[in-house]
VEXDREN-2710 file (C-alpha; in Angstrom, 1 decimal):
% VEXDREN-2710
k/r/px/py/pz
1/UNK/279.6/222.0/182.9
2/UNK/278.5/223.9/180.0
3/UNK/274.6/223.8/178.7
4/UNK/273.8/222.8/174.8
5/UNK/271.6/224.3/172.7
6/UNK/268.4/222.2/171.4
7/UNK/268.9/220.8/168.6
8/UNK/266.3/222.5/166.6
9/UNK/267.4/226.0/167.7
10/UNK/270.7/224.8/166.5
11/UNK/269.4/223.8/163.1
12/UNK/267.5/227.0/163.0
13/UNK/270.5/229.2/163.5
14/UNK/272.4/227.0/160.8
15/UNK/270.0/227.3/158.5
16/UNK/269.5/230.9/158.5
17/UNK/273.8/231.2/158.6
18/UNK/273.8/229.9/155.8
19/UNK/271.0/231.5/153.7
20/UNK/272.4/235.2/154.9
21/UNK/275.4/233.5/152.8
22/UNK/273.9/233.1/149.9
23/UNK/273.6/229.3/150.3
24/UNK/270.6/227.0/150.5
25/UNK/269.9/225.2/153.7
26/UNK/267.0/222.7/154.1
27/UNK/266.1/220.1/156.4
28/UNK/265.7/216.9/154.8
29/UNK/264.6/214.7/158.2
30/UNK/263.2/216.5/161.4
31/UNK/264.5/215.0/164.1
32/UNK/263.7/215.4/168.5
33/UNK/263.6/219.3/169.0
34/UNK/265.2/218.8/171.9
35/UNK/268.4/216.5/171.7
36/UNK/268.3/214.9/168.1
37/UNK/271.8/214.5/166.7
38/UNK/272.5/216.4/163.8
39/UNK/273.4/215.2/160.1
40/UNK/274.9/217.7/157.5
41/UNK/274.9/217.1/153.7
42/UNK/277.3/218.9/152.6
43/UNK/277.1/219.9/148.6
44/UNK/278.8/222.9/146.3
45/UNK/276.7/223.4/143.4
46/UNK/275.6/220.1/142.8
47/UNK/279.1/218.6/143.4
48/UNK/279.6/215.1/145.6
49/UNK/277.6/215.1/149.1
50/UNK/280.1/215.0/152.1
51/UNK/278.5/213.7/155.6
52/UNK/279.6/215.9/159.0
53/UNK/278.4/214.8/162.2
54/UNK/279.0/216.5/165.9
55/UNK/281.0/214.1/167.7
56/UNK/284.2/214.0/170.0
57/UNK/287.8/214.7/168.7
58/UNK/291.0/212.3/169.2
59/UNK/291.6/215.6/171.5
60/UNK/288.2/214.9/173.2
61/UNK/286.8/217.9/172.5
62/UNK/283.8/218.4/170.2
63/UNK/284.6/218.3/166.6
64/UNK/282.9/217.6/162.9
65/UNK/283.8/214.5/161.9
66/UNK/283.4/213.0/158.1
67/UNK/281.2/210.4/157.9
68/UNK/281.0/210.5/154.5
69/UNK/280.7/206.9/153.0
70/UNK/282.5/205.6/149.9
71/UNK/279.2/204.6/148.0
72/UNK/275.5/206.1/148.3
73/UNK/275.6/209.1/150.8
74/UNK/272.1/209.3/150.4
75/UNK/271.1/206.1/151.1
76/UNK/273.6/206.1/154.5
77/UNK/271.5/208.7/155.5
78/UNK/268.4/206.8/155.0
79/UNK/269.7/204.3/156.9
80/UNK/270.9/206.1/160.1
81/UNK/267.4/207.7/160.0
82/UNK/265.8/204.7/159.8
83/UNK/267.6/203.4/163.6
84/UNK/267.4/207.1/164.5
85/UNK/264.2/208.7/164.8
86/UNK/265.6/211.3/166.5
87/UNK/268.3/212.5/164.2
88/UNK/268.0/215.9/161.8
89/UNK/269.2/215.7/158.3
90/UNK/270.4/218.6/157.2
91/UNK/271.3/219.9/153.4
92/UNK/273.7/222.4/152.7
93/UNK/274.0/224.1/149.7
94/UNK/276.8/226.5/150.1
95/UNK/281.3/226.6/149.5
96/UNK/282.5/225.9/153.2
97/UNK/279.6/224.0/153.9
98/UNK/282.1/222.5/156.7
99/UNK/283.0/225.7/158.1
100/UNK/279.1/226.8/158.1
101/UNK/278.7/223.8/160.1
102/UNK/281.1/223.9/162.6
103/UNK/280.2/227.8/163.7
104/UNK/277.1/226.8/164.6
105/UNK/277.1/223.3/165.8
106/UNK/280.4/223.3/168.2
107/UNK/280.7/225.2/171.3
108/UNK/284.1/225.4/171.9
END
């Protein structure tokens, strides 16, 4: 059985990867500090958003997986937080925004 990290200790760690970088992190919902899933926005200078999420592989191991929509990433977002409470929304700013992501948030 292996232990998790909180989620805002994970967002914390993420954030701060990413600004040693050179990129721009920012939270743009605060979700539960303890378990809240977590969101990225993934940008490049401004270019089109792309949506990861920590979820399970077709391998069933833990994975980022696109949840980008085809229209209005930022209102999908909106949305999910809106039957999530719980959930943090996180911005990156930052080339490999994907591989920022996935050092932090998956432990295998």
């Amino acid at each position: 059985m292996t232990t998790r990290l909180p989620s805002g200790v994970l967002v914390s760690a993420l954030i701060r990867r990413v600004a040693e970088a050179g990129g721009f992190a920012t939270v743009l919902a605060k979700g539960d500090a303890g378990g809240g899933g977590i969101l990225v926005v993934a940008t490049d200078r401004g270019d089109a958003e792309r949506l990861y999420e920590r979820g399970l592989g077709s391998d069933g191991r833990t994975a980022l997986i696109e949840s980008t929509p085809a229209e209005d990433p930022s209102g999908y977002w909106r949305r999910r937080r809106a039957r999530d409470p719980d959930l943090w929304v996180i911005e990156l700013d930052i080339p490999s925004a994907q591989r920022f992501a996935a050092e932090i948030l998956l432990d295998d």
